[in-house]
N, CA, C and O atoms as CSV, one atom per row, in Angstrom:
chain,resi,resn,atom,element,x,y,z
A,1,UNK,N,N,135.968,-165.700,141.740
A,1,UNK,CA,C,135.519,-164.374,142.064
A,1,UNK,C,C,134.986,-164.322,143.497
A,1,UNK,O,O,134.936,-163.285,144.158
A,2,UNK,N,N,134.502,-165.803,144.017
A,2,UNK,CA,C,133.826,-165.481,145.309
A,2,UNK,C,C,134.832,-165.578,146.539
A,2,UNK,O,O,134.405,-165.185,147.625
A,3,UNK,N,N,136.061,-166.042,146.466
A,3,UNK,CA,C,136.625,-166.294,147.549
A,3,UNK,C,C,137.956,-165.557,147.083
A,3,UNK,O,O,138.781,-165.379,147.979
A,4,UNK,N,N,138.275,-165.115,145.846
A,4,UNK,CA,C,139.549,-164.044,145.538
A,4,UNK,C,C,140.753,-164.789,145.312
A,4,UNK,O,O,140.766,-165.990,145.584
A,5,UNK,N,N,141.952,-164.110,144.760
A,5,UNK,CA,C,142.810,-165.189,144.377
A,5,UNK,C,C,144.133,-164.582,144.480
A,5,UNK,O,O,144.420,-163.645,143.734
A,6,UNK,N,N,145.069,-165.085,145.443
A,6,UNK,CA,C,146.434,-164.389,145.367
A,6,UNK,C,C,147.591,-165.584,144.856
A,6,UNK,O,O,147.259,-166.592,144.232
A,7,UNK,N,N,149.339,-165.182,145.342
A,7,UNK,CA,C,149.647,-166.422,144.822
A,7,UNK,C,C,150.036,-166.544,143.651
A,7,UNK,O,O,149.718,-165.664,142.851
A,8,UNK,N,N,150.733,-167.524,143.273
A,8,UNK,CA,C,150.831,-167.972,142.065
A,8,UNK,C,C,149.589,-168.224,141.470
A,8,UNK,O,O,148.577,-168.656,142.022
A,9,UNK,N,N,149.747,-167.929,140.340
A,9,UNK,CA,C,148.685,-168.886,138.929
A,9,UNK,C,C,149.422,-169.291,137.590
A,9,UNK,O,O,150.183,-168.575,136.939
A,10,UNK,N,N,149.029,-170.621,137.307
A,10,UNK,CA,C,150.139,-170.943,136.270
A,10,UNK,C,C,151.884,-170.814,136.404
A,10,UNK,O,O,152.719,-170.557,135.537
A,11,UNK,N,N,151.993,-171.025,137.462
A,11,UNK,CA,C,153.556,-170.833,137.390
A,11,UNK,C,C,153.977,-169.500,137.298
A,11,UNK,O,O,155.178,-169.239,137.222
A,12,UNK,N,N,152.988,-168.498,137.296
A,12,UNK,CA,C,153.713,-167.091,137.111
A,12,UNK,C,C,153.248,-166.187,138.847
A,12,UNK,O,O,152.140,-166.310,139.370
A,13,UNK,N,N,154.184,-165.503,139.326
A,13,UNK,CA,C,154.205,-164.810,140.369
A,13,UNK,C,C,153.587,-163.337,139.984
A,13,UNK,O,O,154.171,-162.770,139.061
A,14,UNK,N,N,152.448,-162.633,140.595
A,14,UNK,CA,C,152.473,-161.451,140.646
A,14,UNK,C,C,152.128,-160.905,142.082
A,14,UNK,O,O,151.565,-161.625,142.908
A,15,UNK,N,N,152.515,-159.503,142.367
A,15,UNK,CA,C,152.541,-158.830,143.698
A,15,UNK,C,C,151.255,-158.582,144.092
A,15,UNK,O,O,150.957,-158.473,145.281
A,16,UNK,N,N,150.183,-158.448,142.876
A,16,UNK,CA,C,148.854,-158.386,142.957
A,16,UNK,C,C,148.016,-159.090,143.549
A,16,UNK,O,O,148.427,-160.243,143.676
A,17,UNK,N,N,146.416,-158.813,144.229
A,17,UNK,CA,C,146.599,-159.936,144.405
A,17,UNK,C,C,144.263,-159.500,144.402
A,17,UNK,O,O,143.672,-158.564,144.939
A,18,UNK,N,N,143.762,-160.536,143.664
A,18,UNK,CA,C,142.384,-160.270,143.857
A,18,UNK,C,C,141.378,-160.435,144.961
A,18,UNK,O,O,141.045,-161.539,145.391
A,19,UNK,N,N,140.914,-159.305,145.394
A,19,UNK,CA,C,139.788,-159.397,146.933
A,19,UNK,C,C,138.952,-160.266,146.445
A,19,UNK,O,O,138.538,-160.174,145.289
A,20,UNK,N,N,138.431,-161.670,147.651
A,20,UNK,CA,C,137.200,-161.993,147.189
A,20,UNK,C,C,135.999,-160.956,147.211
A,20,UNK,O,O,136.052,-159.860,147.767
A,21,UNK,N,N,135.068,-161.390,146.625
A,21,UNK,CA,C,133.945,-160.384,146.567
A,21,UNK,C,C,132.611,-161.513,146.546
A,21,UNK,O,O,131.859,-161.368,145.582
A,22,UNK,N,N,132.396,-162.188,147.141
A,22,UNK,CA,C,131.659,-163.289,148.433
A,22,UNK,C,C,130.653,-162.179,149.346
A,22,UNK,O,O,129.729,-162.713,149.960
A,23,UNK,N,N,130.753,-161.104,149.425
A,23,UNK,CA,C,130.041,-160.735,150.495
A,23,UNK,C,C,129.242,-159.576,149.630
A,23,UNK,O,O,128.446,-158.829,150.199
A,24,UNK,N,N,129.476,-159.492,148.390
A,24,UNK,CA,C,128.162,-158.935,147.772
A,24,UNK,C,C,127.518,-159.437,147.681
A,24,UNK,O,O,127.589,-160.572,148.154
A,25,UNK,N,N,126.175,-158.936,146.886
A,25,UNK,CA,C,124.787,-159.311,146.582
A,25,UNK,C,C,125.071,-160.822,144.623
A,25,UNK,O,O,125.751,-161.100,143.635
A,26,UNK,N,N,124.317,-161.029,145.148
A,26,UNK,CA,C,123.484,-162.057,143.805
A,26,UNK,C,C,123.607,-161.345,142.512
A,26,UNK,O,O,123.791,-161.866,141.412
A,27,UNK,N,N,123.517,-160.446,142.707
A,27,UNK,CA,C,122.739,-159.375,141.572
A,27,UNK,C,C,123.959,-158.797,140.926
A,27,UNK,O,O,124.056,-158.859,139.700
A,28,UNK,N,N,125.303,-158.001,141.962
A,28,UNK,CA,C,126.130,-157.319,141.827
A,28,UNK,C,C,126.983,-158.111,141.193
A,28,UNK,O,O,127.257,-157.766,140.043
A,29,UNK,N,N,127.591,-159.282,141.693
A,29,UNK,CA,C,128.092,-160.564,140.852
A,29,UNK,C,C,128.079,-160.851,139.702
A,29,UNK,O,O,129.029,-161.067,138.950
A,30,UNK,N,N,126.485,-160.873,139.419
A,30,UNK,CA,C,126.134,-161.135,138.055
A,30,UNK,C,C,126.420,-160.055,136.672
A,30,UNK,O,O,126.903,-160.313,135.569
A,31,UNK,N,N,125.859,-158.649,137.296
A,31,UNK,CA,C,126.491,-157.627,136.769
A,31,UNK,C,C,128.032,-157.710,136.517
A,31,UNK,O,O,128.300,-157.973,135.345
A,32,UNK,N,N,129.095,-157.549,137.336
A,32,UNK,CA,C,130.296,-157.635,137.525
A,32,UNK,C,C,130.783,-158.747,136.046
A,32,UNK,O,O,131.490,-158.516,135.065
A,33,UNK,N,N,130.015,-159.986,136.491
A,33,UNK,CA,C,130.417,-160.918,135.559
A,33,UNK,C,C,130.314,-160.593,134.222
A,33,UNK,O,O,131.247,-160.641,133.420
A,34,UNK,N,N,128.853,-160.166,133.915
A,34,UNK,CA,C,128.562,-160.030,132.738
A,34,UNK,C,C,129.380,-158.665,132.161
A,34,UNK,O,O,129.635,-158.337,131.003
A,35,UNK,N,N,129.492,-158.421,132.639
A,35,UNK,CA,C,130.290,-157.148,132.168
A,35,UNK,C,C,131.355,-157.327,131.458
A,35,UNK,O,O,131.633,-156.958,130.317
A,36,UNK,N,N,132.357,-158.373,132.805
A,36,UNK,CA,C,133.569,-158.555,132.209
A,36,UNK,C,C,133.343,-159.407,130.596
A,36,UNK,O,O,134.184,-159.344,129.699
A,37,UNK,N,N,132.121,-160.128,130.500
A,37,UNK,CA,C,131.890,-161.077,130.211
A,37,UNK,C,C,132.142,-160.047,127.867
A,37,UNK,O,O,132.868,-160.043,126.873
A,38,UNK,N,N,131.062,-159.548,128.368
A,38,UNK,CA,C,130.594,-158.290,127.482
A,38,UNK,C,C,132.370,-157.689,126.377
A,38,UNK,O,O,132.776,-157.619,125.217
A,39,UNK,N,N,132.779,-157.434,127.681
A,39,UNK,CA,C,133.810,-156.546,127.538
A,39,UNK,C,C,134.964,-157.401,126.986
A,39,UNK,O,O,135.579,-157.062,125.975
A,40,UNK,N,N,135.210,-158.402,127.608
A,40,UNK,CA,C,135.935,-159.451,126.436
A,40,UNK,C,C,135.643,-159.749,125.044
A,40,UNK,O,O,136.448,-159.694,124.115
A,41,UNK,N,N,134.069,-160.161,124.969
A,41,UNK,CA,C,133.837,-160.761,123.461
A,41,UNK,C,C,133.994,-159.460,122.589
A,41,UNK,O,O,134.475,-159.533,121.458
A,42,UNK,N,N,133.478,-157.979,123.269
A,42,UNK,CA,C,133.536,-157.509,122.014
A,42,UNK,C,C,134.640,-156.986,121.405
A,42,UNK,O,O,134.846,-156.511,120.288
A,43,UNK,N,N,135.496,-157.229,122.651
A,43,UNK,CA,C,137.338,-157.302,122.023
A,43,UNK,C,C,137.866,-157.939,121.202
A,43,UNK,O,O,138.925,-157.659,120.641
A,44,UNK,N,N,137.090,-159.017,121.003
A,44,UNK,CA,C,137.456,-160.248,120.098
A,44,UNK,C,C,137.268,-159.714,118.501
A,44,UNK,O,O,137.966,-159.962,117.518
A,45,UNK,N,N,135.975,-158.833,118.640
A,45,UNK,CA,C,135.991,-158.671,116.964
A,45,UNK,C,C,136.575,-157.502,116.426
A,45,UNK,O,O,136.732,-156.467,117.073
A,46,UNK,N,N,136.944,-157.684,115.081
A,46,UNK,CA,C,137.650,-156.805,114.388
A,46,UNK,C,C,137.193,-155.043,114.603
A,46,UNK,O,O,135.978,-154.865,114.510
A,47,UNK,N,N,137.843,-154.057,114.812
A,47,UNK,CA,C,137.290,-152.846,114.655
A,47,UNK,C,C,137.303,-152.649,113.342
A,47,UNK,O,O,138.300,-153.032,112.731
A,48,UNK,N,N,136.041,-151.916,112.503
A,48,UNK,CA,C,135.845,-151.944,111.165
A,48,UNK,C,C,136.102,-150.489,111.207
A,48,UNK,O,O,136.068,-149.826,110.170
């Protein structure tokens, strides 16, 4: 996340490509992270 990522990954090509984000704050990072972080697990569980 801090230095961004273009390029291959895993052997697969996309046109996309991720900005580092290195020149935010401590804080914003952490947010950012946790978010994604958040937003994954609660994908994981079943919708009842």
């Amino acid at each position: 996340m801090l230095h961004g990522l273009r390029g291959p990954v895993d052997q697969q090509t996309s046109s996309d490509q991720m900005p580092p984000m290195g020149a935010n704050s401590d804080g914003w990072i952490a947010w950012a992270l946790s978010y994604v972080r958040y937003d994954l697990c609660m994908r994981s569980f079943p919708k009842i």
